[in-house]
DRENVOKE-649398 format. One record per residue (C-alpha): residue in one letter; x, y, z; residue number from 1. Coordinates in nm, 2 decimals, padded with zeros to 4 digits. Example, Ala and Ser with C-alpha at 12.3 -4.5 7.8 and 13.67 -1.06 7.14 Angstrom:
 r      x      y      z   k
 A  01.23 -00.45  00.78   1
 S  01.37 -00.11  00.71   2
//
This chain:
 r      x      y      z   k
 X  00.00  00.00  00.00   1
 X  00.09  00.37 -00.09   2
 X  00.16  00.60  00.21   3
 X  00.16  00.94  00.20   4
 X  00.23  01.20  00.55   5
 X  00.08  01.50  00.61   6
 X  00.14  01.73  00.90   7
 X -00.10  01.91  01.07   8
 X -00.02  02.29  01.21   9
 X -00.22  02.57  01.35  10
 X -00.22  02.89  01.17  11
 X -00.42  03.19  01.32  12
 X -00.61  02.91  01.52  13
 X -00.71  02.73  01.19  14
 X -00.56  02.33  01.15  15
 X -00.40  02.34  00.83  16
 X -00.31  02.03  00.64  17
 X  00.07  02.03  00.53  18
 X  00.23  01.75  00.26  19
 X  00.55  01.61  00.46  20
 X  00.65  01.35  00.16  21
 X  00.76  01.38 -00.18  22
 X  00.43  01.16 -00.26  23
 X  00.16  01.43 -00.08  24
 X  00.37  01.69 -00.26  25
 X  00.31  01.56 -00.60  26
 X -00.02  01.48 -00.52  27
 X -00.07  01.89 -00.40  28
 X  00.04  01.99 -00.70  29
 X -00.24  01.91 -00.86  30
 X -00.44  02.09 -00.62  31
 X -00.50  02.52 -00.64  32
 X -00.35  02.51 -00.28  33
 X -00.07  02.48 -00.07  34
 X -00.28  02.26  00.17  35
 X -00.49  01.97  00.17  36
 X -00.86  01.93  00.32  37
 X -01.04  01.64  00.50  38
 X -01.24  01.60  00.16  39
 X -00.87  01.59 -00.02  40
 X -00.72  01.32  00.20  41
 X -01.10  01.13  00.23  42
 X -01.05  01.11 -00.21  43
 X -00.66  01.00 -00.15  44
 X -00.75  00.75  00.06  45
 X -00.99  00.64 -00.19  46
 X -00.70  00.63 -00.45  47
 X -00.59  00.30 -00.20  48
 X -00.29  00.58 -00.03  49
 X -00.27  00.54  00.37  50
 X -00.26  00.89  00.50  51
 X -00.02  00.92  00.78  52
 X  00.00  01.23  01.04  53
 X  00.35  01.36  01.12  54
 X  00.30  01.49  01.48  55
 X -00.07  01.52  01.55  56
 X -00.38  01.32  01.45  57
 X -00.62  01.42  01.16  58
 X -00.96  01.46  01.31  59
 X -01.23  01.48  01.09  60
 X -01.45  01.75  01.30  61
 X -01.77  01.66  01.14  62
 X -01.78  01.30  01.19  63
 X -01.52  01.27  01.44  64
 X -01.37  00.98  01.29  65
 X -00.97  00.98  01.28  66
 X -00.86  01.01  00.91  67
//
């Protein structure tokens, strides 16, 4: 299986999503932004990548399930 890592940091008391790997970088290239959202890692993950968090956990807020 694919991994990618992510890390997570606060900026102005928003969680921001951060590619750590070459992988996640490539893959946020193809995005408009520098970050990624749940919704972005939610689609990885359905690309069959593992999304690992370097530091902190990825909470998904609106279901409260660990991404």
């Amino acid at each position: 299986m694919n991994i990618i890592k992510v890390e997570v940091k606060q900026v102005y008391g928003m969680e921001r999503i951060y590619p750590s790997c070459n992988t996640s970088k490539l893959l946020n290239n193809l995005m408009p932004t520098k970050t990624f959202t749940i919704q972005d890692l939610v689609n990885i993950k359905k690309l069959g990548y593992q999304v690992e968090s370097v530091g902190s956990k990825l909470i998904n807020h609106a279901t409260g399930e660990l991404i």
